[in-house]
N, C-alpha and C positions, 0 to 999 in steps of 0.2 A: 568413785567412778561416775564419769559423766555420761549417760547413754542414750541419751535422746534431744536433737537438738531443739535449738529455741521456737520456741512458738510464740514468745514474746516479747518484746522489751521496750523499756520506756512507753508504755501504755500501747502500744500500737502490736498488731498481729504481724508477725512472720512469715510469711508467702513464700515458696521456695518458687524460683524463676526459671526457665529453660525455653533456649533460643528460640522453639519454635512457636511458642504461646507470647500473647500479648502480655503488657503487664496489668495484674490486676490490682482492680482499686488503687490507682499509681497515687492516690492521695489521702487513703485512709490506711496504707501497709508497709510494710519495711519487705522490701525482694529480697531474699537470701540467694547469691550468688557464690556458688559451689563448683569447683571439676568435680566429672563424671568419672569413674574409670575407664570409659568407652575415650573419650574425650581426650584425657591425658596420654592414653595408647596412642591416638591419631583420631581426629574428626573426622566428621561424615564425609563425604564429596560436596555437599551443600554447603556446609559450613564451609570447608576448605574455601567454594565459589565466595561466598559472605565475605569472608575475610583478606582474599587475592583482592573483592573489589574495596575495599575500605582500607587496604593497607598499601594496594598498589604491587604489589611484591609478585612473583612464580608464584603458582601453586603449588602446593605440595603434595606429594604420592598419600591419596588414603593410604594411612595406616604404617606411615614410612616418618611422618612429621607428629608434633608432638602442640596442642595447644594450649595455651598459657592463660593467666585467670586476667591479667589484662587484654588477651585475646576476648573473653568473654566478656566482660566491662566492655568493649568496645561495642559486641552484638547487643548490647544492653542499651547500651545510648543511643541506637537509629531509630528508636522508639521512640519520637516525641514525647509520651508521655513521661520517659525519663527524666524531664525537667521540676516535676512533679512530687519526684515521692520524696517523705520528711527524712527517709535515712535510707541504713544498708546494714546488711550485717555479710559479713564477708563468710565463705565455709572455706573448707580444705583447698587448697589454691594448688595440690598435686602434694608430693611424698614431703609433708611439712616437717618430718622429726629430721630432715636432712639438711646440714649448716650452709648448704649450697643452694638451700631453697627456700631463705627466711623469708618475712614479709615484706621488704625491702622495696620489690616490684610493685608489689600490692599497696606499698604508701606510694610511691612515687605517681602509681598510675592512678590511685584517687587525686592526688593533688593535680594534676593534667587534667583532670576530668572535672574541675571546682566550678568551672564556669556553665555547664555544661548541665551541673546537679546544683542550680542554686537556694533549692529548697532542704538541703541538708542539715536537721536536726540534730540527727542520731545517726553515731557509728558504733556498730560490734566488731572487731575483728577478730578472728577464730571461733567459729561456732563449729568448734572439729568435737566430737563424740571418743569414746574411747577404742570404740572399733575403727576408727579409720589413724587414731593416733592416742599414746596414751600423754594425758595435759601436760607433765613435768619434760612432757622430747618436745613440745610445740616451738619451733625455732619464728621467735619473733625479732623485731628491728627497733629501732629507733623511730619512734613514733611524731618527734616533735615537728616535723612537715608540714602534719596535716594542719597546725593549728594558725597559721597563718592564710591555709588554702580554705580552713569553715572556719572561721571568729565567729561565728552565730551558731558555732557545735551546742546543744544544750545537755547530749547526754553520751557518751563516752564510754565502752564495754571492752574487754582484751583479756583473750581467753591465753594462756600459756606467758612465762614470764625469761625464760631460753634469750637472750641475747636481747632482751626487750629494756627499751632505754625508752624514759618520759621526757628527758632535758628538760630546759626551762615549761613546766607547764604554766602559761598566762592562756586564761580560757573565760571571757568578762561573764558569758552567760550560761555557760553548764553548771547543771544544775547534778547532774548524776555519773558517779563515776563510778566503776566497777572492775576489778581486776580481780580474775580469776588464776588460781595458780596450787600446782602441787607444793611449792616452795617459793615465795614471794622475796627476794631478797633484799637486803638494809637500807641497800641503797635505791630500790625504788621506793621503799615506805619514806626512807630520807626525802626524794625530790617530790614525793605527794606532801609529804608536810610542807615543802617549803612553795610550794605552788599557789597562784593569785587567781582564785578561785569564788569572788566575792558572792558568787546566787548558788553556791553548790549545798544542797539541800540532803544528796542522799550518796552516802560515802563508803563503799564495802569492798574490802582488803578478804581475800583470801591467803591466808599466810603460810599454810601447811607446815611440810618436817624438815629438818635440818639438811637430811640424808637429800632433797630434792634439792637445794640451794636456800632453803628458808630459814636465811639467816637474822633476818629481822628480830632485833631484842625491844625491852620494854621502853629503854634509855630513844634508838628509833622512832617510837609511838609516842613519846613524850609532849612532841608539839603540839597533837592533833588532840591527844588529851588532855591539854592546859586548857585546850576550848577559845582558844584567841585567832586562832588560823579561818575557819569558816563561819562568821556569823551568821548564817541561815539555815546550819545545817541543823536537821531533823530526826534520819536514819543514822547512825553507825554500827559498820556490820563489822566483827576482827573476826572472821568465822575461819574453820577450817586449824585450828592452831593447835599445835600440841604446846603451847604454853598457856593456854586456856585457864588454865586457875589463877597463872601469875595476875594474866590479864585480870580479867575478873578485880581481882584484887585492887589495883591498878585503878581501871576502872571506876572501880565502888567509889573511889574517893576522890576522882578529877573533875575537873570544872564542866569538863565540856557536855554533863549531866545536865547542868542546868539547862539546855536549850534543845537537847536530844530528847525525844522524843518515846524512840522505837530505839529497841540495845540488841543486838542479835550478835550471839555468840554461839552462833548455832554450829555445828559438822566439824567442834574439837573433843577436845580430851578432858573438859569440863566435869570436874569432880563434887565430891561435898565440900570439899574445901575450899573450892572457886565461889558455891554457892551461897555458904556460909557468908564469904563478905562481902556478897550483893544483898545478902539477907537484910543485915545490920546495917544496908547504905540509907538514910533518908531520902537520900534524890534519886534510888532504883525505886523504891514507894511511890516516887512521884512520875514514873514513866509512866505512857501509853500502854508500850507493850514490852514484854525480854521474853526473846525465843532463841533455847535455849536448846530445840529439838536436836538430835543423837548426841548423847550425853553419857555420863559413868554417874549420875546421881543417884542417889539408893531413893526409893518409895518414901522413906520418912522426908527426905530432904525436900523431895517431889512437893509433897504435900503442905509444907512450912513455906515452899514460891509461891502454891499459889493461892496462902493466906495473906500477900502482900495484896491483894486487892486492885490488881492491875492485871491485864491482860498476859498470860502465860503459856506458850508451846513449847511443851518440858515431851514431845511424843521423840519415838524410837531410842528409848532408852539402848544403852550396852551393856554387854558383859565384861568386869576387868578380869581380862587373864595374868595368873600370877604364874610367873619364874623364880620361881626361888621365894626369897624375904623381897622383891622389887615388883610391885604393881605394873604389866602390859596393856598398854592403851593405845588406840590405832583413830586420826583422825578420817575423817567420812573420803575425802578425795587427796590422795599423792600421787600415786602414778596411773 
């Protein structure tokens, strides 16, 4: 469960934005630009004026008409200081779990709007909460647009994985890429591994359960842990996975240890048996950090991580519920 939105990313503070307030700090914050429920019912009569003059178009009856999250991106940019700030993170753009209302709009109207934002470092898109949608309904798009409209993208965030296509990702300077997801499926982990990604430093796959679309196998992961795909990278995060021990396993013994730094295999189904062969790994010994927090590891196993002499976040252990003779294990976020 996700229940509170971002307040941060890519180093920079979250500012949630609304039309009638200036932007603040348009060069030290990222605007989170969200519909209101007020908003999506029908805008103000002000707004309505806002918008008649910037679109040119009728008004529309308060509360008869319905406005759109590139309606809002529009009010966004009469602000000169829009030119300014380093990113954006996008919230609920209206009733998101509905296939009629992907993100679609939402890329197309950022890519319209490139010239406009040419200080754009950092994009998030979906910073939706579980109350307003649960992550596995988040109806996303095809995202490969944008990457032509920011080539100077550095950092890269996407909450829900629902109809969500990367295509060809060529990105020369991002540095940080993040997908968030109840269920991560093959073929996005496929086009992340095969992406041209040369400064990407900090790498975190939420994979989730099967039952959500999280079809991604180990054979998938393959690339990214032969260690030859990202030469810079530092972070890698397989978090959220109920294959969490495979991984592990995996893991313990792939190249791409050598240059990682920080291992977070944190919010899966990570057992004693996962732990056991990061125990035994020399190049886990040689991490920064493995965080490891909500886990099934028993107190003895706890205790043997974090004699590896490296940094360790082994908190909010779990409890396995057993059914029968078969082990129940629930990762931290599916639906």
């Amino acid at each position: 469960m996700i229940s509170e939105h971002l307040t941060q990313f890519a180093g920079w503070s979250v500012v949630e934005w609304q039309p009638d307030a200036p932007i603040a700090d348009p060069a030290g914050t990222l605007p989170r630009i969200a519909l209101t429920y007020e908003e999506i019912e029908g805008p103000s009569p002000g707004l309505l004026e806002r918008l008649t003059s910037l679109f040119r178009t009728p008004a529309r009856e308060p509360g008869r008409g319905q406005m759109t999250w590139p309606d809002k991106l529009a009010l966004f940019l009469e602000d000169d200081a829009a030119a300014s700030v380093p990113g954006l993170v996008v919230g609920a753009w209206g009733p998101v779990y509905r296939e009629e209302t992907h993100s679609g709009p939402i890329v197309a109207a950022l890519v319209a709007a490139r010239d406009r934002l040419p200080g754009v470092k950092a994009l998030f898109i979906g910073d939706v909460i579980s109350e307003e949608c649960e992550i596995s309904w988040i109806q996303q798009s095809d995202l490969s647009p944008l990457y032509a409209a920011y080539p100077d993208l550095e950092h890269l965030g996407v909450r829900g994985s629902d109809g969500l296509s990367l295509g060809t990702l060529s990105l020369p300077r991002l540095k940080t890429l993040v997908l968030q997801s109840g269920g991560l499926p093959g073929r996005i982990v496929r086009q992340v591994a095969a992406a041209e990604l040369p400064e990407l430093e900090h790498l975190e796959l939420w994979l989730g359960v099967d039952d959500c679309g999280g079809d991604a196998t180990l054979a998938d992961l393959s690339p990214i842990l032969e260690g030859d795909r990202f030469p810079k990278l530092r972070y890698l995060g397989l978090r959220d996975s109920e294959l969490a021990d495979e991984i592990a396993a995996a893991v313990a013994r792939a190249k791409v240890l050598d240059r990682v730094r920080v291992l977070d295999l944190s919010l899966g189904t990570l057992s004693d048996e996962g732990a056991a062969a990061l125990i035994e790994s020399p190049a886990v010994a040689r991490l920064e950090k493995l965080d490891i927090h909500y886990h099934y590891c028993s107190e003895a196993m706890v205790a043997n991580l974090m004699r590896l002499g490296i940094a360790v976040d082994a908190s909010d252990p779990q409890e396995t519920e057993w059914d029968g003779p078969e082990p129940s294990r629930y990762v931290a976020v599916s639906e």
